[in-house]
DOLO-751150 format. One line per 2 residues: number of its first residue (from 1); their letters; for each residue x, y, z of N, C-alpha, C. Coordinates in steps of 0.001 Angstrom, whole numbers. Example, Ala and Ser with C-alpha at 12.3 -4.5 7.8 and 13.67 -1.06 7.14 Angstrom:
1> as> 13190:-5690:7800:12300:-4500:7800:13200:-3300:7800 | 12850:-2250:7080:13670:-1060:7140:12900:30:7870
END
This chain:
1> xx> 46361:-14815:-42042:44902:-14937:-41924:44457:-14963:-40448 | 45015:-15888:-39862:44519:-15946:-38388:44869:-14339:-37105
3> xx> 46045:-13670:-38579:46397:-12243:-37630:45137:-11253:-37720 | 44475:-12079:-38728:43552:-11167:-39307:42171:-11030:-38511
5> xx> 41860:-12734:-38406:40842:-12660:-37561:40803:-12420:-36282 | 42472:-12264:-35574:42266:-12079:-34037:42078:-10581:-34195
7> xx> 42729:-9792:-35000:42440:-8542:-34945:40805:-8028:-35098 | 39815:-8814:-35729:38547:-8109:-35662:38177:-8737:-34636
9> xx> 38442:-10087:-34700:37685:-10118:-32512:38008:-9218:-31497 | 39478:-8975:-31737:39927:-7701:-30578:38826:-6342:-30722
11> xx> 38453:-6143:-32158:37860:-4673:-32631:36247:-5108:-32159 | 35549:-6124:-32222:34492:-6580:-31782:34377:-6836:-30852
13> xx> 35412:-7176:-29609:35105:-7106:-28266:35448:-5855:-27739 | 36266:-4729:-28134:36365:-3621:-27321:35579:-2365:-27059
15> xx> 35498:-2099:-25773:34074:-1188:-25468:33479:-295:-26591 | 32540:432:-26637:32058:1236:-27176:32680:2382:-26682
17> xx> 32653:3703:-27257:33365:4986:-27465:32446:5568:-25783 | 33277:6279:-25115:33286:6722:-24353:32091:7951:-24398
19> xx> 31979:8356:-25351:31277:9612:-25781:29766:9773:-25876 | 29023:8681:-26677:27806:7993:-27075:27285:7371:-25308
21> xx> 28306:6490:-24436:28016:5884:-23580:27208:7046:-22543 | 28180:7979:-22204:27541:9213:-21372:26434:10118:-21736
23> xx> 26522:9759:-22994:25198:10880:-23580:23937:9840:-23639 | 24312:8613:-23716:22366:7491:-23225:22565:7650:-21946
25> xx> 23478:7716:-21021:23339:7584:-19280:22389:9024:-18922 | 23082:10255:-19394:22850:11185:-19127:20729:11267:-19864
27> xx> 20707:10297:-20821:19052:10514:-21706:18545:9594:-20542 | 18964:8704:-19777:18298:8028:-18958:18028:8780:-17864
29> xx> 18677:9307:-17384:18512:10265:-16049:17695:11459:-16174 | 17947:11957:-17506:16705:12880:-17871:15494:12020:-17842
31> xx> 14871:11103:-18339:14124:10429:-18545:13313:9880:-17418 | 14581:9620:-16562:13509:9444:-15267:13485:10844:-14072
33> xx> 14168:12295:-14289:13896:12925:-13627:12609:14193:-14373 | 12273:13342:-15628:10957:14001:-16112:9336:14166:-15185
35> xx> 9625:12983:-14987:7735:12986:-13806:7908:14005:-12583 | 9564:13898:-11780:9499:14714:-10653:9130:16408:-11041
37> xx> 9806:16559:-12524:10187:17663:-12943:8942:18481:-13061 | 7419:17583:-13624:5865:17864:-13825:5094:18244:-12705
39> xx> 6345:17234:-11364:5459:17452:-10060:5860:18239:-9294 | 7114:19160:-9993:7528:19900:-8270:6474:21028:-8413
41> xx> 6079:22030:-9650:5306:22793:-8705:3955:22588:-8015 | 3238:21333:-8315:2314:20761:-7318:2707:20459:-5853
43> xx> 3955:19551:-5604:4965:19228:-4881:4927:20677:-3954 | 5562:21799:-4588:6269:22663:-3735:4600:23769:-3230
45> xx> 4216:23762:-4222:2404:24336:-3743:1804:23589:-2156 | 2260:21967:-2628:1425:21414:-1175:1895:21543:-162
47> xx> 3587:21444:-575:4582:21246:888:4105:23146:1862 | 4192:23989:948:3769:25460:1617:2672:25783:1857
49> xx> 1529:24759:1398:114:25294:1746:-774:24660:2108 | 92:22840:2102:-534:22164:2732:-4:21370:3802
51> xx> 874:20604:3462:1779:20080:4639:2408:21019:5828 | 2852:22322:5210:3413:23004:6160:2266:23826:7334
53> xx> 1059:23870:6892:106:24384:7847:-522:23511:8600 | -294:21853:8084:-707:20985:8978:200:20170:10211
55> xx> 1439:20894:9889:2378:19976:11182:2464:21618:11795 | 2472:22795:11316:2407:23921:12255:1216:24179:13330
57> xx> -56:23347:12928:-1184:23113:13276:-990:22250:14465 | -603:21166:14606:-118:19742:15380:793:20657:16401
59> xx> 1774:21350:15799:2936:22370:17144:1979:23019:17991 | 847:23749:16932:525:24668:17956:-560:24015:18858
61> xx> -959:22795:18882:-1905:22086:19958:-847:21812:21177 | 218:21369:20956:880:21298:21754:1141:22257:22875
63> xx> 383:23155:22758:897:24510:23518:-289:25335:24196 | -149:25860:24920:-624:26733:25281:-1014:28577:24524
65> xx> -1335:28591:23161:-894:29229:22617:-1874:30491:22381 | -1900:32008:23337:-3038:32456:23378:-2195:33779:22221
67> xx> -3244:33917:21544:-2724:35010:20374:-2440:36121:20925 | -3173:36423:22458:-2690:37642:22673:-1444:37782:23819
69> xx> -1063:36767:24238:202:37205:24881:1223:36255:24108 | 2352:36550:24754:3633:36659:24119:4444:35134:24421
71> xx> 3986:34809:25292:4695:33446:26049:3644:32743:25905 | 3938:31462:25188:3483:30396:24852:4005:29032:25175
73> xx> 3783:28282:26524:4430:27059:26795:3993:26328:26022 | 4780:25177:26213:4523:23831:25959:3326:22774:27071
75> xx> 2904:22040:26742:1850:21902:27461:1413:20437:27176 | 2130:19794:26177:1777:18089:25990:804:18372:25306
77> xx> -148:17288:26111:-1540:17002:25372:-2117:17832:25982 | -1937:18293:26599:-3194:19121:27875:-4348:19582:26896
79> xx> -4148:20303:25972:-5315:20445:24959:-5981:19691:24914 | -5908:18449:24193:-6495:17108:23680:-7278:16538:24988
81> xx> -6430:16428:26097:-7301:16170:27214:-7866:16673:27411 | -8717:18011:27430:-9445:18935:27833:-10993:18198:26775
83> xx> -10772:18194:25940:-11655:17688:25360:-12452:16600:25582 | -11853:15722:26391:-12629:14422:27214:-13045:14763:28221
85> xx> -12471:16049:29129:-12691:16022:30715:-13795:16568:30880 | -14785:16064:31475:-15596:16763:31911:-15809:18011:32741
87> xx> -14375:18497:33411:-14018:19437:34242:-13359:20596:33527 | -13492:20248:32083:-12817:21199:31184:-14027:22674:30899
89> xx> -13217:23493:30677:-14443:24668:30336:-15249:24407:28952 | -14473:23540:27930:-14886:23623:26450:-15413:22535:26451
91> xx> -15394:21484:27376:-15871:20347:27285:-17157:20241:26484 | -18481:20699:27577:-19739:21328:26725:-20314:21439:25678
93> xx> -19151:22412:25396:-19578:23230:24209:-18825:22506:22741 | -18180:21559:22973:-17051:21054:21980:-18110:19568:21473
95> xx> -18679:18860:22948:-19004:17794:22183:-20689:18211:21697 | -21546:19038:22298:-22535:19965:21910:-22519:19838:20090
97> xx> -21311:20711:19312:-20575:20931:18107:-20793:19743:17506 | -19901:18435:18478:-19600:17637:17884:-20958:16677:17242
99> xx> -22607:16709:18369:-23422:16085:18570:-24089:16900:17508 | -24139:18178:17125:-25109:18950:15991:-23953:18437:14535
101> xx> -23114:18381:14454:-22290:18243:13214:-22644:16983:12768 | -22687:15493:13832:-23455:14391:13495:-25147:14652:13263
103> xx> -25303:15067:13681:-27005:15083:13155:-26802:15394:11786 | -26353:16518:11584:-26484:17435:10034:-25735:16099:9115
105> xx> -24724:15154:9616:-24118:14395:8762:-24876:13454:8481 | -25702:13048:9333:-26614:11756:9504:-27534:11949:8209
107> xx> -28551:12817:8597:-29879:13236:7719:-29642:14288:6338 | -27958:14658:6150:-27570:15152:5080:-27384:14208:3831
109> xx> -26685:13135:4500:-25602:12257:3485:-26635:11193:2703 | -27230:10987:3251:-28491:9752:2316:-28761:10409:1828
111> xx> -29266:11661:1611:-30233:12504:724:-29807:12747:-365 | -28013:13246:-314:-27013:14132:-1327:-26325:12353:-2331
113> xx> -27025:11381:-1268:-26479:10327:-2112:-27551:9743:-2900 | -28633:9752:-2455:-29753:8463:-3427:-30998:9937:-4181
115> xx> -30619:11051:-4066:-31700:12157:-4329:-30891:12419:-6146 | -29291:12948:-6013:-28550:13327:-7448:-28814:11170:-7747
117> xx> -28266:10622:-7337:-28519:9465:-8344:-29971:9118:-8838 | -31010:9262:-8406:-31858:9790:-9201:-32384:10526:-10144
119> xx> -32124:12045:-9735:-31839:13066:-10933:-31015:12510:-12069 | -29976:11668:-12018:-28741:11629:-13019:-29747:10394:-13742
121> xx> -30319:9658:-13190:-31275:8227:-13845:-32365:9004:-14699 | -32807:10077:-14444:-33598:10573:-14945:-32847:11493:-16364
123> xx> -32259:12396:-15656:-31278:13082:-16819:-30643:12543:-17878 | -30403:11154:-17486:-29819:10301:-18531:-30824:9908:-19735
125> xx> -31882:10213:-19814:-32994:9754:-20799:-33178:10711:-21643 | -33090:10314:-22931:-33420:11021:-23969:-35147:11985:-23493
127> xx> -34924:13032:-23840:-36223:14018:-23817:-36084:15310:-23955 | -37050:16080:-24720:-36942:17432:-25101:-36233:17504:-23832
129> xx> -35542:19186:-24067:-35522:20193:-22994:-34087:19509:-22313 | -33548:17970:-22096:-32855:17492:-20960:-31632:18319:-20705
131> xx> -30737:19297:-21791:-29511:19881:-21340:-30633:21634:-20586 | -31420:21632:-21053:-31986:22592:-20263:-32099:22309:-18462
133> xx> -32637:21214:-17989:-32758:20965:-16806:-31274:19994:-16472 | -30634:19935:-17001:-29797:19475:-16681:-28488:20790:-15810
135> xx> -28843:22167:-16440:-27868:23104:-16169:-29074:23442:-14905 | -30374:23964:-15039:-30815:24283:-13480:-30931:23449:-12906
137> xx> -30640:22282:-12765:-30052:21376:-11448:-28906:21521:-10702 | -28014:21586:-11792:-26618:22565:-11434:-26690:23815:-10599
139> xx> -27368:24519:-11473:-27137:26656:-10879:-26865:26331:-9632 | -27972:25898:-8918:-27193:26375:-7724:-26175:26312:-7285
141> xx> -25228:25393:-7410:-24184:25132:-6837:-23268:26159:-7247 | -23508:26808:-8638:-22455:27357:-8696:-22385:28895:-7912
143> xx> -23352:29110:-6567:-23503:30114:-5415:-22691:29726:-4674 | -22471:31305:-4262:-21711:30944:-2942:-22537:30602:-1620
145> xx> -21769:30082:-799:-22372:29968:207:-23357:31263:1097 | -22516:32281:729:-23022:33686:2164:-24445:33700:354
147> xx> -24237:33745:-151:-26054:33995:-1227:-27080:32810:-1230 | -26953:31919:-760:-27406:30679:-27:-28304:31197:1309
149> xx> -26889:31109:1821:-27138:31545:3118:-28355:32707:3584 | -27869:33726:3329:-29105:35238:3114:-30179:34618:2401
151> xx> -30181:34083:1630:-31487:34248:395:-32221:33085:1377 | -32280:32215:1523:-33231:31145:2807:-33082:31683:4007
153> xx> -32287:32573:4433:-32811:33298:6013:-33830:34136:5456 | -33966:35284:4842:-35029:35849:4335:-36087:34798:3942
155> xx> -35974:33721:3059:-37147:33116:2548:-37826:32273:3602 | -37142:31784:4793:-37515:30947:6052:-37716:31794:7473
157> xx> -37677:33031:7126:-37969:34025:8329:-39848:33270:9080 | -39920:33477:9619:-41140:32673:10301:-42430:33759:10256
159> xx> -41896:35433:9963:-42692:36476:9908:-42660:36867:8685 | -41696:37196:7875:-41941:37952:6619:-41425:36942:5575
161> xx> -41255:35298:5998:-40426:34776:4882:-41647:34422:4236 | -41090:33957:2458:-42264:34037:1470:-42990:32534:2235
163> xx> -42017:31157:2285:-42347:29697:2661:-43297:30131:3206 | -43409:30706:4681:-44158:30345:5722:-45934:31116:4698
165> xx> -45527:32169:3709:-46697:32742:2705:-47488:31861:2302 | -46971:31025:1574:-47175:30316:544:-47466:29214:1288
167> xx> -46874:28500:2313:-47732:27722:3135:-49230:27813:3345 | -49393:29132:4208:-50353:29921:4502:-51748:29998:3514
169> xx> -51122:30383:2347:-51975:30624:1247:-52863:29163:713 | -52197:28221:1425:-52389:26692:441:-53720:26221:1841
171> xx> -53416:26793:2752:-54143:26315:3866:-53189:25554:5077 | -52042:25414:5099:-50895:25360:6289:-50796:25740:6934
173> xx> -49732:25291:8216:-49598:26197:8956:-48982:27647:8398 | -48730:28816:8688:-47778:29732:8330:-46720:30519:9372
175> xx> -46709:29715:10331:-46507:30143:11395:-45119:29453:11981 | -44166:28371:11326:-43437:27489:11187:-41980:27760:11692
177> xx> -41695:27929:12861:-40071:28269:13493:-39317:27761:12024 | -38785:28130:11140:-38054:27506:10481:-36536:27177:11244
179> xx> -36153:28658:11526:-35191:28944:11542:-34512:28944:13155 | -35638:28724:14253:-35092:29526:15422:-35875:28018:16500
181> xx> -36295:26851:16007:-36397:25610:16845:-36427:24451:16222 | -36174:23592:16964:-35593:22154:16218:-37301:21637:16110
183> xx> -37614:20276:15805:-36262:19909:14363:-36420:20621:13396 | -37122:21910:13435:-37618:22501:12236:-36436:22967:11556
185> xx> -35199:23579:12305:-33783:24168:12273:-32928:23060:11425 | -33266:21899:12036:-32395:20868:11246:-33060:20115:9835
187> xx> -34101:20642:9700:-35264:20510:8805:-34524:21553:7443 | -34472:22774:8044:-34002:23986:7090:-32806:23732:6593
189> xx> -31832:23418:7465:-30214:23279:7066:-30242:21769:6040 | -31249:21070:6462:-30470:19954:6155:-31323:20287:4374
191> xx> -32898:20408:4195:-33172:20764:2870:-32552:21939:2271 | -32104:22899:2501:-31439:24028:2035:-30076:23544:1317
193> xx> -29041:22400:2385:-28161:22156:1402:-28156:20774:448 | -29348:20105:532:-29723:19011:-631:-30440:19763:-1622
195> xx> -30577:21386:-1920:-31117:22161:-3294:-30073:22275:-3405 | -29081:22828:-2265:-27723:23720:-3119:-26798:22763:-4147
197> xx> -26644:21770:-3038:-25506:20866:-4025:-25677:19504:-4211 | -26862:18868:-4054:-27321:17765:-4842:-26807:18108:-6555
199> xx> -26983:19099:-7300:-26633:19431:-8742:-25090:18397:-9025 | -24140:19146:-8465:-23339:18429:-8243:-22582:16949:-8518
201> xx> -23267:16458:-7506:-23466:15002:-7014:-23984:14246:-8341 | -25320:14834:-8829:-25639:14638:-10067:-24737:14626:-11680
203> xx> -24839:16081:-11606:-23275:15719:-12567:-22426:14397:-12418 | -22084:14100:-11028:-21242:13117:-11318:-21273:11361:-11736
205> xx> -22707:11469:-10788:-23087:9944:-11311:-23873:9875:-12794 | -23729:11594:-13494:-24587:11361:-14700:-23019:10734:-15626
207> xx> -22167:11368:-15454:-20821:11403:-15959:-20809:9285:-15900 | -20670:9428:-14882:-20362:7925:-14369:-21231:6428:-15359
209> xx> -22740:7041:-15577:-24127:6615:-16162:-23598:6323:-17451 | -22757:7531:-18178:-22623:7334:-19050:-21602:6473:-20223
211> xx> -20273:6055:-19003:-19300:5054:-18820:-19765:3710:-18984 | -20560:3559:-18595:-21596:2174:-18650:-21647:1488:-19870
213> xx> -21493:685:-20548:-21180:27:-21985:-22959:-120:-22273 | -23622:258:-23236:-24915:-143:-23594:-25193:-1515:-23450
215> xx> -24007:-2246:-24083:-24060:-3773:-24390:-24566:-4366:-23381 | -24041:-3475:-21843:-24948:-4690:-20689:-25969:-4384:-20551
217> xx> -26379:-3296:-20941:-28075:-3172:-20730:-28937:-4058:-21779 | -28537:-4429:-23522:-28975:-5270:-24233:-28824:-6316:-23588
219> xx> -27496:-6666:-22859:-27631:-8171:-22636:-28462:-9071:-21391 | -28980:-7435:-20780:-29611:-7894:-19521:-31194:-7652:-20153
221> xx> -31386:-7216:-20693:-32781:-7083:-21122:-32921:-8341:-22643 | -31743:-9626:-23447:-32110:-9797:-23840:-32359:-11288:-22568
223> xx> -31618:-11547:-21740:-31618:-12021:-20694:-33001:-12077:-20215 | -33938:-11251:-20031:-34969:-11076:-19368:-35081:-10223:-18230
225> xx> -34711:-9530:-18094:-34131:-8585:-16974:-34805:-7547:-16763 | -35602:-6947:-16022:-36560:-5812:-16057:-35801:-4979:-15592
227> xx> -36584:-3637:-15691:-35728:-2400:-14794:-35316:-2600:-13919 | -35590:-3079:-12544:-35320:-3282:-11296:-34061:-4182:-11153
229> xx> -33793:-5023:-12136:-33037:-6239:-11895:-31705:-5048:-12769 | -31852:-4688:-13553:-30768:-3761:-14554:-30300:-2823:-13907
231> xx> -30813:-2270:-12645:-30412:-1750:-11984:-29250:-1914:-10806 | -30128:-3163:-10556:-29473:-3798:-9630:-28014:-4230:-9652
233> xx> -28072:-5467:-11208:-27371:-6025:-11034:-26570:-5163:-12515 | -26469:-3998:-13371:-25473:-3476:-13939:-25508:-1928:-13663
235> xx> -26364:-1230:-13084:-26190:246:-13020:-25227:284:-11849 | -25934:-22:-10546:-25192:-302:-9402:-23756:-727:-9153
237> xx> -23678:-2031:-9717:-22038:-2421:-9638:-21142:-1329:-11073 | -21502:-1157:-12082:-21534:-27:-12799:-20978:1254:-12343
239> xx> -21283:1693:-11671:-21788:3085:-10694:-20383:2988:-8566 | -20165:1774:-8809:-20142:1276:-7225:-18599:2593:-7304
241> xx> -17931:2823:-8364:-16439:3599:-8017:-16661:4946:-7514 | -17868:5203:-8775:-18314:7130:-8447:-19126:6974:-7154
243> xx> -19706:5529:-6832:-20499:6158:-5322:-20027:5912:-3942 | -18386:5390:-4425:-17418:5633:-3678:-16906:6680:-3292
245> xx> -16764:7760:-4197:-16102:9123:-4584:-17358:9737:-3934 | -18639:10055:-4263:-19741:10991:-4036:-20108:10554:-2646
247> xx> -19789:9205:-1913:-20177:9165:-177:-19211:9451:332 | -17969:9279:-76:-16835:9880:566:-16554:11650:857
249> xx> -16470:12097:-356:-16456:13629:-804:-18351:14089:414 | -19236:13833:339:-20196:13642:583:-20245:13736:2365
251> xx> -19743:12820:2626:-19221:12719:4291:-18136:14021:4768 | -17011:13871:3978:-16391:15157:4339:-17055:16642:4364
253> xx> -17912:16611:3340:-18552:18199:2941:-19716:18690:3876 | -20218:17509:4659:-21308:17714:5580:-20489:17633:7083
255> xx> -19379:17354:7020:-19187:17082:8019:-18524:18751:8444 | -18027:19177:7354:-17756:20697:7599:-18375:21617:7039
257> xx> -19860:21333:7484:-20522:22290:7166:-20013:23455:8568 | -20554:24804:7925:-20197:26385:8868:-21369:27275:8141
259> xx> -21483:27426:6632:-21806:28620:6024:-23203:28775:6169 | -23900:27752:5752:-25560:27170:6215:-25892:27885:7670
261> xx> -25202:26854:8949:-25511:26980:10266:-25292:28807:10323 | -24028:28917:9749:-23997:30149:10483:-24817:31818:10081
263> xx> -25032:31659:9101:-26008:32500:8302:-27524:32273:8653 | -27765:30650:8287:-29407:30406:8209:-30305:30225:9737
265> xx> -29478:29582:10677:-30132:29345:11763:-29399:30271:12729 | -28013:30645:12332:-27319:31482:13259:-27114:30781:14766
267> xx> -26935:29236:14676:-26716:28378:15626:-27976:27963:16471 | -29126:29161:16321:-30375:28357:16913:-30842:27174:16847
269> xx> -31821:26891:17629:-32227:27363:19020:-30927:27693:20026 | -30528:28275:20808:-29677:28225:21815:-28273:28145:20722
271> xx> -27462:27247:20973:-26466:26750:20337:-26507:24981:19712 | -27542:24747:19481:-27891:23295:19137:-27640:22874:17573
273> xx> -27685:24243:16651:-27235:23662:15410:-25941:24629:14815 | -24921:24632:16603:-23662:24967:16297:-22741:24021:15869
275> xx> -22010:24301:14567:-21506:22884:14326:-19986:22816:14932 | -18862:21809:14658:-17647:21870:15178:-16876:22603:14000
277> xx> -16880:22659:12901:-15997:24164:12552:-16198:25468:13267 | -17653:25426:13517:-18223:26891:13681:-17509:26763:15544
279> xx> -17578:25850:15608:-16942:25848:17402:-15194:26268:17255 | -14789:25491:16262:-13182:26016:16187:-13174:26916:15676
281> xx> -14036:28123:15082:-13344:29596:14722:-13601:30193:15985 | -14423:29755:16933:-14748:30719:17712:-13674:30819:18755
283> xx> -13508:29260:19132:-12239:29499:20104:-11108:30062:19775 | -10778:29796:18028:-9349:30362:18038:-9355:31726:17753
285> xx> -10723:32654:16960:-10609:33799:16372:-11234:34641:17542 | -12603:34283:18153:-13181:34639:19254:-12454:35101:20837
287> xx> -12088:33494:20938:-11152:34006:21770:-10151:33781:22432 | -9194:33416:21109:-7855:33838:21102:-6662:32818:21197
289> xx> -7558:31462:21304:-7054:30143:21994:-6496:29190:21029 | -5367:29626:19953:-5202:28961:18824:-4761:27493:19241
291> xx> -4442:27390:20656:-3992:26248:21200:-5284:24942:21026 | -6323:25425:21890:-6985:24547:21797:-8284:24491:20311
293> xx> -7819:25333:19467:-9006:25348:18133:-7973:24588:17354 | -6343:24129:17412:-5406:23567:16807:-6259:22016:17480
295> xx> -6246:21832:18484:-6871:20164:19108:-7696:19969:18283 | -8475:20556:18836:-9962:20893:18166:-9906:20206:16308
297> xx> -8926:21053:15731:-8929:20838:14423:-8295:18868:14147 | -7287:18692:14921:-6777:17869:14423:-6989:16738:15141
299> xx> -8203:16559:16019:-8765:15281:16767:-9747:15075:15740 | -10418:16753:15132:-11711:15823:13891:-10756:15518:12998
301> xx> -10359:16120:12570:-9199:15392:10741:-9458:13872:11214 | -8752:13848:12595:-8706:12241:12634:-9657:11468:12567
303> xx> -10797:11800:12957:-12019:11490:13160:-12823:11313:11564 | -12639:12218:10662:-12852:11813:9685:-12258:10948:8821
305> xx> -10956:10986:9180:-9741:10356:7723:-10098:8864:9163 | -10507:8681:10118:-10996:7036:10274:-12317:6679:9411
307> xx> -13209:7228:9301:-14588:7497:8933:-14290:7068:7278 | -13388:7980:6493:-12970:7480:5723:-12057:6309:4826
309> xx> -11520:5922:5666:-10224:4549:5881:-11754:3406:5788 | -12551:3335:6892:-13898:2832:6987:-14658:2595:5744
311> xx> -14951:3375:5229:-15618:3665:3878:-15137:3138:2958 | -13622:3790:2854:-12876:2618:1709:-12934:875:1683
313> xx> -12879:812:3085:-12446:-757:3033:-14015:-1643:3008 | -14795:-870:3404:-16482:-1256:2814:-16229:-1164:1954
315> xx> -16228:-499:720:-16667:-753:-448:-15544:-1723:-1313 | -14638:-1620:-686:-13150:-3018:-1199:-13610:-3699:-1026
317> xx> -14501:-4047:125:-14520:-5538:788:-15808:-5725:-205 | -17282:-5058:-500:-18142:-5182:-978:-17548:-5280:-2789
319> xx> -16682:-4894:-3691:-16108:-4963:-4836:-15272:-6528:-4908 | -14715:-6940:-3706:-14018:-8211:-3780:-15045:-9250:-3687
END
C-alpha cells in the first residue's frame, strides 16, 4: 500500500510533458508580439516619412548646405545664430515672418475657438432644416486651399471685387485696400480663414456636445440653474478635453498658415503679411539655402511644441 501511494506522489509531482509546455510559451510570445505586429506598418510609415526627414532636417542645419554646389561644410550652429544676429542678412526678414505669423495667430485663434463653439451650441438644438446647415457650415472646409485662395483674391480685389460692390451699393465705402494695406490685409486673411475652417472646429465640439450625459443638464436645471450657470458649470467642464484638442490643433494650423498669405494678399503691403513658412520656402527653394530654411524649420517646431507643452499643462493644471 504505502508502494502504492509513493508511486502516485512521484506521478503527481513530476513535471508536465515537455510538449504542451513549449506550445503555451510559444502562445505567450505570440500574444505579446501581437500589438507590435498591428504597429509596424504605422511604425515603419513614420520611421521613413517622419522621423527620418526630421533628424535629416536637424543634419542639414548643421551645415552650410547650398543646393547648388557640391561641397557642403559643417558649420555648427552658425545657422541658428544667424537668426539672432542682427548682422545677419536673414535676420530682417526672418523675425519680420516671425512678427506677421504672430499677428495672424493672435487674432486667428479666439475666433476659430469661441465662433465653431457657438455654431455647435446652436447646431445642437433640435430645428427644422439643422443637418441641412449643419453640412454648409462644413463645405467649406472641404476646399482646397489654392480655391480659397483665388476665389477671395477675386472677391476682395479693391477694383473689380464683388465685397468692395456690395459695400458700395449699401452706401459704404467701396473703395477698401482689402488686399494690398494693413490692417485691412490682416482683416482679409484673418476673416477668410474663420469661413474656411471654423466648420470644422464645429464638427468637433458638436461631436463633443453630444457626449455630455442629459442627466446633468436635468440635474442642473432641477437645481435651479439657468442657461448661463449650465453652461458654465456642465457644458464647459463637459467640453474642457475637445477644447483642449481644438486650441491646440488650432494654434498649430494658424501658426502655419502659407496658402491664404500667399495667394490672397500675396505678402502685401510690402512683405508685412509674409508669414514664417512662406519665409522658409523661399530661402530654401528660392534661394537655394537648405541650410538655413532647415534652422529656420526646426527653431519654430521648437517654438511651437513649447507653446504646446504650455497649453497642455494649463489645462492639467486648470482640470486638477
Amino acid at each position: 500500500m504505502a508502494d502504492v501511494i509513493e508511486a502516485g506522489a512521484a506521478r503527481d509531482s513530476a513535471p508536465p510533458p515537455a510538449g504542451p509546455t513549449r506550445r503555451r510559451r510559444a502562445t505567450e510570445r505570440g500574444n505579446r508580439a501581437t500589438p507590435y505586429l498591428f504597429l509596424a506598418p504605422y511604425l515603419i510609415l513614420f520611421g521613413v516619412f517622419g522621423l527620418a526627414p526630421i533628424l535629416f532636417g536637424v543634419w542639414i542645419s548643421l551645415h552650410q548646405w547650398d543646393l547648388q554646389l557640391p561641397n557642403r561644410p559643417f558649420i555648427g550652429f552658425d545657422n541658428y545664430q544667424d537668426l539672432f544676429s542682427s548682422d545677419s542678412a536673414i535676420y530682417g526678414d526672418w523675425w519680420s515672418s516671425v512678427r506677421a505669423t504672430g499677428i495672424f495667430t493672435l487674432f486667428s485663434v479666439p475666433l476659430l475657438v469661441v465662433v465653431p463653439l457657438g455654431l455647435a451650441l446652436l447646431l445642437n438644438r433640435s430645428f427644422p432644416g439643422r443637418t441641412f446647415f449643419r453640412a454648409a457650415f462644413f463645405a467649406p472646409y472641404v476646399l482646397g486651399v489654392a480655391v480659397i485662395g483665388l476665389l477671395w483674391r477675386f472677391l476682395l480685389d479693391a477694383n473689380l471685387g464683388l465685397v468692395n460692390r456690395l459695400l458700395g451699393a449699401v452706401g459704404l465705402p467701396s473703395d477698401t485696400p482689402w488686399v494690398t494695406d494693413v490692417p485691412w490685409a490682416w482683416v482679409s486673411l484673418v476673416g477668410v480663414t474663420v469661413w474656411w475652417t471654423c466648420g470644422f472646429n464645429a464638427v468637433i465640439y458638436l461631436a463633443g456636445l453630444q457626449d455630455i450625459p442629459a442627466e446633468l443638464y436635468e440635474a442642473a436645471k432641477v437645481d435651479g440653474a439657468g442657461g448661463w450657470d449650465r453652461f458654465r458649470h456642465v457644458t464647459i467642464p463637459g467640453l474642457r478635453p475637445v477644447m483642449l484638442f481644438v486650441f491646440t490643433t488650432t494654434i498649430l494650423a494658424s501658426a502655419n498658415v502659407f496658402g491664404q498669405a500667399f495667394l490672397i494678399t500675396q505678402g502685401a503691403p510690402g512683405e508685412q503679411t509674409r508669414t514664417v513658412v512662406w519665409r522658409i520656402v523661399d530661402e530654401g527653394l528660392r534661394d537655394y539655402d537648405a541650410g538655413r530654411a532647415a534652422a529656420m524649420s526646426v527653431f519654430f517646431a521648437l517654438m511651437l511644441a513649447v507653446v504646446s507643452i504650455v497649453n497642455f499643462r494649463l489645462f492639467r493644471y486648470r482640470e486638477d
